[in-house]
N, C-alpha and C positions, 0 to 999 in steps of 0.2 A: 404496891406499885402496879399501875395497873399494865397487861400485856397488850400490846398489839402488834401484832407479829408484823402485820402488813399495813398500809396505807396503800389502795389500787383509785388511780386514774382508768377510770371505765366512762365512757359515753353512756353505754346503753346499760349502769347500775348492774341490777342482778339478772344473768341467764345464766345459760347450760355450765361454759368454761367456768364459773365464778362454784355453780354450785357440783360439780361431778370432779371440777380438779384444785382449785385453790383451794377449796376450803379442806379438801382431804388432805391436801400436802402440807397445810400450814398445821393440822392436824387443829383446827377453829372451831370452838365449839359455841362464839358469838359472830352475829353480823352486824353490821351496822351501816345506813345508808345515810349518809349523813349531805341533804340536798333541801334547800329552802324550799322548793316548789314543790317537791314530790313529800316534804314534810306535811304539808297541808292539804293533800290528794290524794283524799281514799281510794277514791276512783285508780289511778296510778298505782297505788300499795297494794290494792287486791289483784293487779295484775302482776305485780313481781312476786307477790306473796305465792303465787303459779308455780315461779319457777326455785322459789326456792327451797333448800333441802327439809326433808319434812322432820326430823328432830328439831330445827331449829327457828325459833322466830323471829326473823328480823326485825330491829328496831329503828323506826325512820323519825329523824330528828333533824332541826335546823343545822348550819356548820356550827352558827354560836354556841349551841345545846353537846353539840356532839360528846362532845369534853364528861359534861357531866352524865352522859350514855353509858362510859367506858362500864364498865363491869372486871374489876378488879379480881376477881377470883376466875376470868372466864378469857381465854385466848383468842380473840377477835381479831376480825379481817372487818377493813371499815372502804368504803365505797364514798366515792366520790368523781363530777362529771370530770371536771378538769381543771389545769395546771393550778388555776388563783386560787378554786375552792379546796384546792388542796395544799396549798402555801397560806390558806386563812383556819386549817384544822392544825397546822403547827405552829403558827401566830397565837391559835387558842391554845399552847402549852398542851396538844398531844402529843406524845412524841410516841417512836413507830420502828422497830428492825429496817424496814425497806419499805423505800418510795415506790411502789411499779408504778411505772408508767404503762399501761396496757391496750386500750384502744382509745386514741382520739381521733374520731374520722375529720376527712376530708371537709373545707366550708370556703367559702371566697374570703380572700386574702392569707390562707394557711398553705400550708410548701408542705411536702412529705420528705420526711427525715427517717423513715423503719418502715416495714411492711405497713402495722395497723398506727402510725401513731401521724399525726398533721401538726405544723406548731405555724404560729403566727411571732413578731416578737415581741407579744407580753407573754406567752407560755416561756419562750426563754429566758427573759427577765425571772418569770416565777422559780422556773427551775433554778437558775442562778444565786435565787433568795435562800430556797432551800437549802441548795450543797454548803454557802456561807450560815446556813443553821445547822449544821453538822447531819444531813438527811443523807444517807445512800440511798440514790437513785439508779434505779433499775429499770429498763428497759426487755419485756419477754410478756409473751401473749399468752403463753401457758407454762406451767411448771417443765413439762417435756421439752420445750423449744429452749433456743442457746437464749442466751442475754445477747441483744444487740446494740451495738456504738450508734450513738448521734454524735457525731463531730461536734455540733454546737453546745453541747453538754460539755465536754471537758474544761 
């Protein structure tokens, strides 16, 4: 059965928090960037490949593909921009310890509900899909920081 400790709603994929503290905490020894457009842009992967931890190699795959990405023997932290492409990698039968929700910035027509997180309401529909698929969802920017409430989540 394959592990994945986390499922992270991240905007900005892989930097610094993702690689100096999730992945030490989740104690992850796969990544996975599971994004349609940054699936097919080198250009884009050699610059996260920048930031990310050097034992490990990220593997950048469609959301369709993600699934067959997992690495079964290996405890993976999987990346994702936001709420749908993340209610479309559990549609694709991955299933995951914990939803983070961790940064989705600011855009026209999105409201701030947490420090880093912005929702419009189809992010809340998605979330609402998820919790109805059995997903804990979490809310926290870093492993250090509390869990924060969105009222529209419950």
């Amino acid at each position: 059965m394959p592990n994945v400790k986390m499922i992270r709603i991240d905007s900005r994929l892989i930097h610094g928090q993702i690689t100096s503290l999730w992945m030490q905490a989740l104690q992850a020894d796969a990544l996975i960037v599971a994004d349609d457009e940054v699936a097919n842009d080198a250009f884009h992967q050699s610059l996260m490949n920048l930031a990310a931890p050097k034992a490990i190699k990220p593997v950048y795959t469609t959301l369709r593909d993600a699934a067959g990405a997992v690495d079964p023997q290996k405890t993976t932290l999987i990346l994702c921009k936001d709420a749908q492409d993340a209610l479309t990698l559990l549609q694709n039968h991955i299933t995951c310890d914990v939803m983070n929700i961790g940064n989705m910035h600011m855009q026209a027509g999105k409201r701030q509900v947490a420090v880093s997180v912005a929702v419009d309401d189809a992010d809340l529909e998605a979330f609402r899909q998820m919790k109805e698929m059995g997903a804990h969802l979490k809310v926290q920017r870093t492993p250090m920081n509390e869990e924060e409430t969105i009222s529209e989540l419950k």
